[in-house]
C-alpha positions in Angstrom: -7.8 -27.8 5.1 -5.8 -27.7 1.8 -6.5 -23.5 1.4 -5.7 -22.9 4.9 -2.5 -24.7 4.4 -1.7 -22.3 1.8 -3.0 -19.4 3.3 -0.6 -20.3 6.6 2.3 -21.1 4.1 2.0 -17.3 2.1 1.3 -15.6 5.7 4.8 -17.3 6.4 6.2 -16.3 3.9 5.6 -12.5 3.5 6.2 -12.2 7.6 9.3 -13.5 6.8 9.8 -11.0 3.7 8.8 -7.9 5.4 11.2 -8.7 8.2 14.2 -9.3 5.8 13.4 -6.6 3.1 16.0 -4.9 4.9 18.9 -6.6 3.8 18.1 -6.5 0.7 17.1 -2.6 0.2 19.3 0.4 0.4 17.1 2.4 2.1 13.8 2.0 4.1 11.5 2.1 1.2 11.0 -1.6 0.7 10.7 -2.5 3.5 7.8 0.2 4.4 5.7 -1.2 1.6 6.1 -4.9 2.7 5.1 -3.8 6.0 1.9 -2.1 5.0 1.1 -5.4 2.4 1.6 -7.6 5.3 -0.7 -5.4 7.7 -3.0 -4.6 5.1 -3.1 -9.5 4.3 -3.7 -9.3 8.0 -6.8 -6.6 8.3 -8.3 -7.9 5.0 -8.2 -11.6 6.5 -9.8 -10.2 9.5 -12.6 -8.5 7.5 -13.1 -11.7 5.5 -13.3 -13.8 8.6 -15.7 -11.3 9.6 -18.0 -11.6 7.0 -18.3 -15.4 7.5 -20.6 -14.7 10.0 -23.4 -13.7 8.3 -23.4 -16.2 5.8 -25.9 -19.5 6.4 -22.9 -22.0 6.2 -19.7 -20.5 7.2 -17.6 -23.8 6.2 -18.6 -23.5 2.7 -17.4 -19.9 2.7 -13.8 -20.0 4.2 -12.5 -18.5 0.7 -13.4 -15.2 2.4 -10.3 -15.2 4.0 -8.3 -15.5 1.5 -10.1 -13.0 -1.1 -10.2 -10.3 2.2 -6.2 -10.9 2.8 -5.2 -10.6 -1.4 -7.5 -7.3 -0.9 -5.7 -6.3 1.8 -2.3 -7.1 0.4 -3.0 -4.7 -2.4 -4.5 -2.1 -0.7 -1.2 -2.2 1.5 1.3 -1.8 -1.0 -0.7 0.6 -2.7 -0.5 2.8 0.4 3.0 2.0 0.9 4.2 3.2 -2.7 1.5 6.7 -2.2 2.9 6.7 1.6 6.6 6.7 0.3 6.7 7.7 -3.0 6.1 11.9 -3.4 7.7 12.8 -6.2 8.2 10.9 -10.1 11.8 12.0 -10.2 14.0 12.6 -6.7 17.6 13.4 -6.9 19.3 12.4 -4.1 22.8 12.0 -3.0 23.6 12.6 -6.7 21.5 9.5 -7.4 18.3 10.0 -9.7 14.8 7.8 -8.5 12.2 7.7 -10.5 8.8 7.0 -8.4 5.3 7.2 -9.1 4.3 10.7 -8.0 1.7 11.7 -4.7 -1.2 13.0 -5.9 -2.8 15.7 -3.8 -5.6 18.3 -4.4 -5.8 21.8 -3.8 -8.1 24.4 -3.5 -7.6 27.4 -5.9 -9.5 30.7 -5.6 -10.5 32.3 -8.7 -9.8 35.8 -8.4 -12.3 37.3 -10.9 -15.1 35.0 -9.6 -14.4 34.4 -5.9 -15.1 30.2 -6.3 -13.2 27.7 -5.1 -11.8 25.0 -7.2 -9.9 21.7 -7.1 -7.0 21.7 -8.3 -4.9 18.6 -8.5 -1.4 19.0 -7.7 1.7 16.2 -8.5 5.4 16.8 -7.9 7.4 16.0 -11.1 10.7 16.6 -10.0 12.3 16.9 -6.3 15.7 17.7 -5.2 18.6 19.2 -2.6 20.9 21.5 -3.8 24.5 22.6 -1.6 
């Protein structure tokens, strides 16, 4: 009864965080990442409760929960910093951001050989210029 407590009180608490990342952010960034880390606890807890099921005794096994919703939590704000993040330095409004860069892959076509290769592909710097 103790871990669901505890589970119930974090839940809480990053609902709460995710809905008032807002106010504390400048733009929408934040509050993105919270969102996915809160969607991503809830899908992972599913998943864990999930699993219970095919155990032989589900009571002794209720920490699946909680390991499925701390996988889920950083799965989600993994994907919220790749989701919002796409280049390692923005300039924008005259401000500089420095981000962790989207990587993405690319197929290249040798032109002396006619193969195709992978080619891995990262924005280092990103801006608007008037």
């Amino acid at each position: 009864m103790k871990k669901f407590k505890t589970l119930f009180a974090v839940m809480t608490l990053v609902s709460l965080l995710s809905t008032t990342s807002s106010a504390f952010a400048s733009e929408d960034t934040i509050r993105e990442v919270f969102t996915d880390a809160f969607y991503g606890a809830a899908i992972g807890g599913l998943v864990g409760g999930a699993l219970i099921v095919f155990t032989d005794k589900p009571a002794d096994h209720l920490n699946y929960i909680a390991y499925g919703a701390a996988s889920g939590v950083l799965a989600g704000t993994a994907y919220g910093l790749a989701k919002s993040a796409r280049a390692f330095a923005e300039v924008e409004n005259g401000r500089v951001k420095i981000a962790m860069p989207t990587i993405m892959p690319e197929l290249v076509a040798s032109p002396s050989s006619g193969q195709m290769t992978v080619a891995w592909k990262a924005e280092l710097l990103r801006g608007t210029f008037n």
